[in-house]
ZATOR-931932 format. One record per residue (C-alpha): x, y, z; residue in one letter. Coordinates in pm, 1 decimal. Layout:
<nodes>
- east:north:up:r
- X:Y:Z:A
...
</nodes>
This chain:
<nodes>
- east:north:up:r
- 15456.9:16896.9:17736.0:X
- 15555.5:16904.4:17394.1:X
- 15515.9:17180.1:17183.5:X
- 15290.9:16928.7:16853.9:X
- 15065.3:16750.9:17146.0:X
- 14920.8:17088.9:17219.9:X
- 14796.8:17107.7:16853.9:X
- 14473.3:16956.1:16778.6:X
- 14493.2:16591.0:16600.0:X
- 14306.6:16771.1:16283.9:X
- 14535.1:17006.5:16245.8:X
- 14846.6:16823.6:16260.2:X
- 14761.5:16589.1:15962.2:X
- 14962.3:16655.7:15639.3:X
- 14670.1:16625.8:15431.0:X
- 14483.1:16892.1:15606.1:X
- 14747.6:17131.3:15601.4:X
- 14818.8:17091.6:15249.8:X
- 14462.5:17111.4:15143.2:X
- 14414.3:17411.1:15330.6:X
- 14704.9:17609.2:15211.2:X
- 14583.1:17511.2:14845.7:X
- 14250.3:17631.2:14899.0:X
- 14404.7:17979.6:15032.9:X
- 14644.7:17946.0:14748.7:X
- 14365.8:17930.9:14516.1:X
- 14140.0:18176.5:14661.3:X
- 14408.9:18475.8:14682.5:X
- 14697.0:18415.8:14540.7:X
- 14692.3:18223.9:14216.0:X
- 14666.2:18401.6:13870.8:X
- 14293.4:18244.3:13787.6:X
- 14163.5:18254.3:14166.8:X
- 13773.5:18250.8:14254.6:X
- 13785.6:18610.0:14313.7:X
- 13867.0:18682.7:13990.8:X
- 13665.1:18426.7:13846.6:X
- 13366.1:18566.2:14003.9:X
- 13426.5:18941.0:13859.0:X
- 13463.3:18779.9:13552.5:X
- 13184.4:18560.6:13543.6:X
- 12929.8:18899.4:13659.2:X
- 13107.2:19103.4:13328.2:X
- 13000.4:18809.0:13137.6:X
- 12661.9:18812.5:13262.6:X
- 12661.9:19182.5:13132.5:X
- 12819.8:19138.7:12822.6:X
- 12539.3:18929.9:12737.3:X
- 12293.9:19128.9:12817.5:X
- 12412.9:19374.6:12607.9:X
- 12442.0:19176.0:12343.7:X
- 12107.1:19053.7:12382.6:X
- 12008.0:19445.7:12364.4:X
- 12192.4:19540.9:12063.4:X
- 12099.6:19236.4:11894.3:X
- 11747.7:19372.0:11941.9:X
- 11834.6:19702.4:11844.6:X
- 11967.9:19608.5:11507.9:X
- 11657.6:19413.5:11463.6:X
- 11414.8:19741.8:11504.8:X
- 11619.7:19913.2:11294.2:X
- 11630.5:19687.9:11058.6:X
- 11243.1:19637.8:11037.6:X
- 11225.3:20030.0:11076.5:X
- 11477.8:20059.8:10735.8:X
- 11284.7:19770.8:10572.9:X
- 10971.3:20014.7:10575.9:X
- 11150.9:20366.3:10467.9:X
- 11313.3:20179.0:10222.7:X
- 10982.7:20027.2:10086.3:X
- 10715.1:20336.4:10155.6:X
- 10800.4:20683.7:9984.3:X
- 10536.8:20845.1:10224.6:X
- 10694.3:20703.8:10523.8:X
- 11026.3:20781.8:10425.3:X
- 10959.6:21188.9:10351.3:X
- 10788.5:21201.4:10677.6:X
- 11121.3:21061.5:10820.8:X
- 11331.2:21283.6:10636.2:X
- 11102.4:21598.2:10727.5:X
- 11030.4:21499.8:11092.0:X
- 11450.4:21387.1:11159.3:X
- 11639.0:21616.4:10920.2:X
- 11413.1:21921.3:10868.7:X
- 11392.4:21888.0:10541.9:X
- 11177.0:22066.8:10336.3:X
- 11049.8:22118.8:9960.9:X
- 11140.6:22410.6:9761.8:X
- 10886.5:22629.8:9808.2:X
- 10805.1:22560.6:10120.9:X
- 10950.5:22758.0:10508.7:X
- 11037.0:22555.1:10776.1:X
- 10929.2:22703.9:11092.7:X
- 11030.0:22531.0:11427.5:X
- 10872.6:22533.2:11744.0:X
- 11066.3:22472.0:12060.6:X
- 10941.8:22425.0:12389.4:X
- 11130.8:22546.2:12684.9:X
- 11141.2:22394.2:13008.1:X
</nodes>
């Protein structure tokens, strides 16, 4: 008995064959293989997301600089409650809470 008539019909077709080895080809081997592409695709779904969060930051801060910028009350309270700053004749006096 011949060595090829032991092999399945299936697997003896060129076509086959060839498809297979290109799908294992692209899979593992190839420069731009689904492997890759996958990784890629997930740090692309995180880049966006972070985008989407910094985008949102720059928007609060941006509504938060509109209002300093526009309300001397707010913006000494900022400066006093941030910075510690303080008028002239005035102490500063800091309480800290340990843990």
């Amino acid at each position: 008995m011949n060595m090829w008539q032991k092999i399945p019909p299936v697997f003896r077709n060129k076509y086959i064959l060839f498809s297979a080895a290109f799908l294992v080809w692209l899979t593992f081997f190839d420069r731009n293989n689904f492997i890759s592409q996958v990784r890629l695709g997930r740090t692309l779904s995180e880049k966006r997301i972070q985008k989407e969060y910094y985008l949102n930051q720059i928007r609060n801060d941006s509504i938060s600089m509109h209002e300093l910028m526009s309300d001397t009350a707010l913006l000494e309270k900022f400066g006093r409650e941030k910075y510690m700053m303080k008028k002239d004749d005035e102490d500063l006096i800091l309480i800290v809470k340990e843990k």
